[in-house]
Every structure is written in structure tokens, then in C-alpha cells.
C-alpha positions in Angstrom: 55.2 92.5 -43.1 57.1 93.4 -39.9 55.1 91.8 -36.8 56.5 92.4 -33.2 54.4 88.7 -32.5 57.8 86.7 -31.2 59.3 84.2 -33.0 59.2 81.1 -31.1 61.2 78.3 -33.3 63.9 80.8 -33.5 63.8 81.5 -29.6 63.9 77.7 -28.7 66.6 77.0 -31.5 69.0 79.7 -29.2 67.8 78.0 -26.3 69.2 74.4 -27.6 72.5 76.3 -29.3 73.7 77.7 -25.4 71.9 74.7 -23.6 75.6 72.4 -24.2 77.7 75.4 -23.7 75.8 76.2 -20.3 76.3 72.6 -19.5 80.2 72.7 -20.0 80.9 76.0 -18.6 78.6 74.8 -15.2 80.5 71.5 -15.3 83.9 73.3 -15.4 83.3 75.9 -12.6 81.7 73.5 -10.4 84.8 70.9 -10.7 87.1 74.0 -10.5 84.7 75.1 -7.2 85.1 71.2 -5.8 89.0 71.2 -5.6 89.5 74.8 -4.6 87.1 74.2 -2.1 89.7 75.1 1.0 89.7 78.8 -0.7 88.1 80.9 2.2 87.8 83.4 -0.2 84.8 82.0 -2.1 84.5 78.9 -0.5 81.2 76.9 -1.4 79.9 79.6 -3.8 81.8 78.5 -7.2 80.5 75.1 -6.8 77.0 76.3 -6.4 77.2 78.8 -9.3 78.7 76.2 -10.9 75.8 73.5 -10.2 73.1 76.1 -11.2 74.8 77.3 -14.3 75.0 73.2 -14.9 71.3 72.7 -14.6 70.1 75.8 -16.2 72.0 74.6 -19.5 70.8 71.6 -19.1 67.1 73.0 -18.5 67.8 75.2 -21.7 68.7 72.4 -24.1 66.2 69.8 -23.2 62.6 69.4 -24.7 60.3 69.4 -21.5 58.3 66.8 -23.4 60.6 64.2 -22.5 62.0 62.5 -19.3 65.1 64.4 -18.9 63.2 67.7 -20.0 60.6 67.2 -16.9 63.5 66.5 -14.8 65.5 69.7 -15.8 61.9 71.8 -15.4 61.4 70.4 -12.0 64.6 71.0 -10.5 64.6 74.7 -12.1 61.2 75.2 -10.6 62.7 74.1 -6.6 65.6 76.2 -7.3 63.5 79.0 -8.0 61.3 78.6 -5.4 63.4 77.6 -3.0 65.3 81.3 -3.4 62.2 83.5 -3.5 61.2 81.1 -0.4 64.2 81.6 1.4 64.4 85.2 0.5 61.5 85.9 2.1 61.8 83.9 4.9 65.0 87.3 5.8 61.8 89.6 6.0 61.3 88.1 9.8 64.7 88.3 11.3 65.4 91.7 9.6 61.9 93.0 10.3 61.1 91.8 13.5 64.2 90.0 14.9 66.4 91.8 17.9 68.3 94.4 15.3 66.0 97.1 14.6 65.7 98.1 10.8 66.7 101.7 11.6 70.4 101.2 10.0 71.2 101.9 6.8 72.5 98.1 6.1 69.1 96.8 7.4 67.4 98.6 5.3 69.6 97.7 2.3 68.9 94.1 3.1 65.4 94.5 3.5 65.1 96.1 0.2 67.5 93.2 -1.3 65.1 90.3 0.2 62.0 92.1 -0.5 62.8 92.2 -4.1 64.5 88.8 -4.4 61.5 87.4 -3.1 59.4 87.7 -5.8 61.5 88.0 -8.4 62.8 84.4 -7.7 59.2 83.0 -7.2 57.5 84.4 -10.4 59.9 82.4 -13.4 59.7 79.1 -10.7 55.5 79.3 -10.4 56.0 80.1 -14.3 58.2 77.3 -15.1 55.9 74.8 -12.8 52.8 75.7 -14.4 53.8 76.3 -18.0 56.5 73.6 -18.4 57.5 74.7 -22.1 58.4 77.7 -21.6 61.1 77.0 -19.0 64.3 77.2 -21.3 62.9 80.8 -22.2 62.9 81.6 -18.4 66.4 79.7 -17.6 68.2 81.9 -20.5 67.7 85.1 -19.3 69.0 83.8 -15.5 71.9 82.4 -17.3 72.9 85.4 -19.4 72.0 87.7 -16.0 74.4 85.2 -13.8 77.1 84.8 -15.9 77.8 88.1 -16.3 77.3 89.2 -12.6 79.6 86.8 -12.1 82.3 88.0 -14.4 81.9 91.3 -13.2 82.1 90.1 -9.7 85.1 87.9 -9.6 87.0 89.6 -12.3 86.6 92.5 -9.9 87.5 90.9 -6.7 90.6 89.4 -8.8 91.7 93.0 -9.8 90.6 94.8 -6.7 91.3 92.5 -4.1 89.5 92.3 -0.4 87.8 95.2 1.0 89.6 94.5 4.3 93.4 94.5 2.2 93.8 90.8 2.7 96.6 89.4 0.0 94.9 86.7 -2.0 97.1 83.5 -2.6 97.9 82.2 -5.9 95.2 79.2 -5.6 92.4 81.7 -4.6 93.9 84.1 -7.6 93.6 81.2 -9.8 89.9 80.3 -8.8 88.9 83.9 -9.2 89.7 84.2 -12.6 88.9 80.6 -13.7 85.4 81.4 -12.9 85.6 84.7 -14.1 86.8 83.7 -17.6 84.2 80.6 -17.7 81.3 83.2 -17.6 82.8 85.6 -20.1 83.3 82.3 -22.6 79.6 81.7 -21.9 78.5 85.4 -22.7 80.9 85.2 -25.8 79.4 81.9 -27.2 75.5 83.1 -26.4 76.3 86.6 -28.1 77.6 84.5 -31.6 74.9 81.9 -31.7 72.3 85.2 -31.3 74.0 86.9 -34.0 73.9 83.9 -36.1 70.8 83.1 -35.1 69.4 86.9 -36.3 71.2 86.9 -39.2 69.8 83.6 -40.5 
């Protein structure tokens, strides 16, 4: 009989299939991020994809009943809410602050915090609360990074600076090193779902 009612062993056994591949592809980017960390081009932001992507495997593979699972669901949980804290702390400066909302960029950053707010807070309140069901909420955010991500950098790589600045070979390099670590990650969750659905 066909049931829409979830299956839950099968969702956790995808979360534990990407959880090591999460973990290798965060590890890579963020050592990648460490030594190319003179690149003005993306500067600190590889290492931190890098370190969330890290964490989120890691989040993903462990059991939240043991040690290393509570660890992973509490340091998802401040990352979390941390961003939709920080988020909303913009409203005050863009709201209120000395530039007036009445340009269009202020009012596309508004509209960016005031959803990222929110957004970010709900899966970190979720994962706090209901400790379980935090490598369902991290592999969504992984799948939803990793492929901004390879969008974005492979873009930047092929499109080059608004502003017509040449990139160098090392900041060429980083682009597409991080670019091609997210599209492995997509490639490996998409085969472990298929194989996953078919079984």
C-alpha cells in the first residue's frame, strides 16, 4: 500500500552515506581556504564554507545519542543561531541607522536580513530542541550550500570581477578548487539517493 508517512531508517541511512563525504569535501575546501588565504578575492570565506560544510557532515553522520553526536548538534544549533541572530541584528543599522532605506540596495538588504533571520533561526531552535532530527535539518543546508557555492565560484571563475579586475592563477586555482569540491559533493549525495531509492 503506498503511504506518503516518511520513511525514517531510509532518511537517516542517506544522512550517514553523505555524512564522510561532507566531512572530506569540508576538510579539503577549508585546507585549500587556509593556504590561499592571501587571495583578496575570497579571502576568509572558503575556509568558513569549508568549516561549516566540515561540521555539517560531521552533524549528518553522527548518532546524536552519543558524545560526538551532542557535540556535532550543539555546534550546528550556535551556528544556526548565531546567523539568524546576526541577521537580524542588520534590521537596526539598515532600518534605523544614518542611511535611509529609501534606495533600492537598502531595501534589497533589508529584504535579504529579514528573511535570513528566520530562516536561520527555525532548523537551529529545531535542532536544539529535537536533537535527532538534526542530520535531517543539516542535509538540506548541505545540498542548498554546496550547490550555491558551485554556482557561485564556478561563475566568478568564468565571469570574472564585476569591476574587470584580472584574477591571478592562485585565486583562479582557489575558485575552481572549491567550485569542483561542491559539485563532487552534489555528485556523491545524488548516487547514494539513487541507490538509496532503488534499494
Amino acid at each position: 500500500m503506498n503511504t506518503d508517512r516518511p520513511n525514517l531508517d531510509r532518511a537517516r541511512a542517506f544522512t550517514r552515506s553523505v555524512g564522510p563525504i561532507g566531512i572530506a569535501v569540508g576538510l579539503a575546501i577549508s585546507i585549500q581556504g587556509l593556504l590561499l588565504l592571501p587571495s583578496p578575492v575570497a579571502a576568509f570565506q572558503p575556509l568558513a564554507y569549508g568549516l561549516v560544510v566540515l561540521l555539517f557532515g560531521w552533524a549528518a553522520y553522527a548518532r546524536t545519542e552519543s558524545v560526538p553526536g551532542r557535540i556535532a548538534q550543539w555546534c550546528v544549533t550556535l551556528v544556526f543561531v548565531g546567523g539568524g541572530v546576526w541577521s537580524l541584528m542588520q534590521w537596526i543599522p539598515l532600518l534605523w541607522g544614518p542611511h535611509t532605506a529609501s534606495s533600492g540596495e537598502n531595501l534589497s538588504l533589508i529584504a535579504l536580513w529579514l528573511t535570513a533571520g528566520p530562516a536561520l533561526l527555525v532548523p537551529g531552535v529545531l535542532a536544539a530542541f529535537r536533537p535527532g532530527w538534526t542530520p535531517l535539518i543539516v542535509v538540506p543546508a548541505l545540498l542548498s550550500l554546496t550547490f550555491a557555492a558551485m554556482i557561485g565560484y564556478g561563475a566568478l571563475y568564468l565571469l570574472g570581477l564585476p569591476d574587470g579586475t584580472i584574477l591571478m592563477a592562485m585565486e583562479r586555482a582557489q575558485l575552481v578548487g572549491v567550485s569542483a569540491f561542491s559539485m563532487i559533493f552534489l555528485a556523491t549525495a545524488g548516487y547514494r539517493a539513487i541507490v538509496l531509492w532503488r534499494s
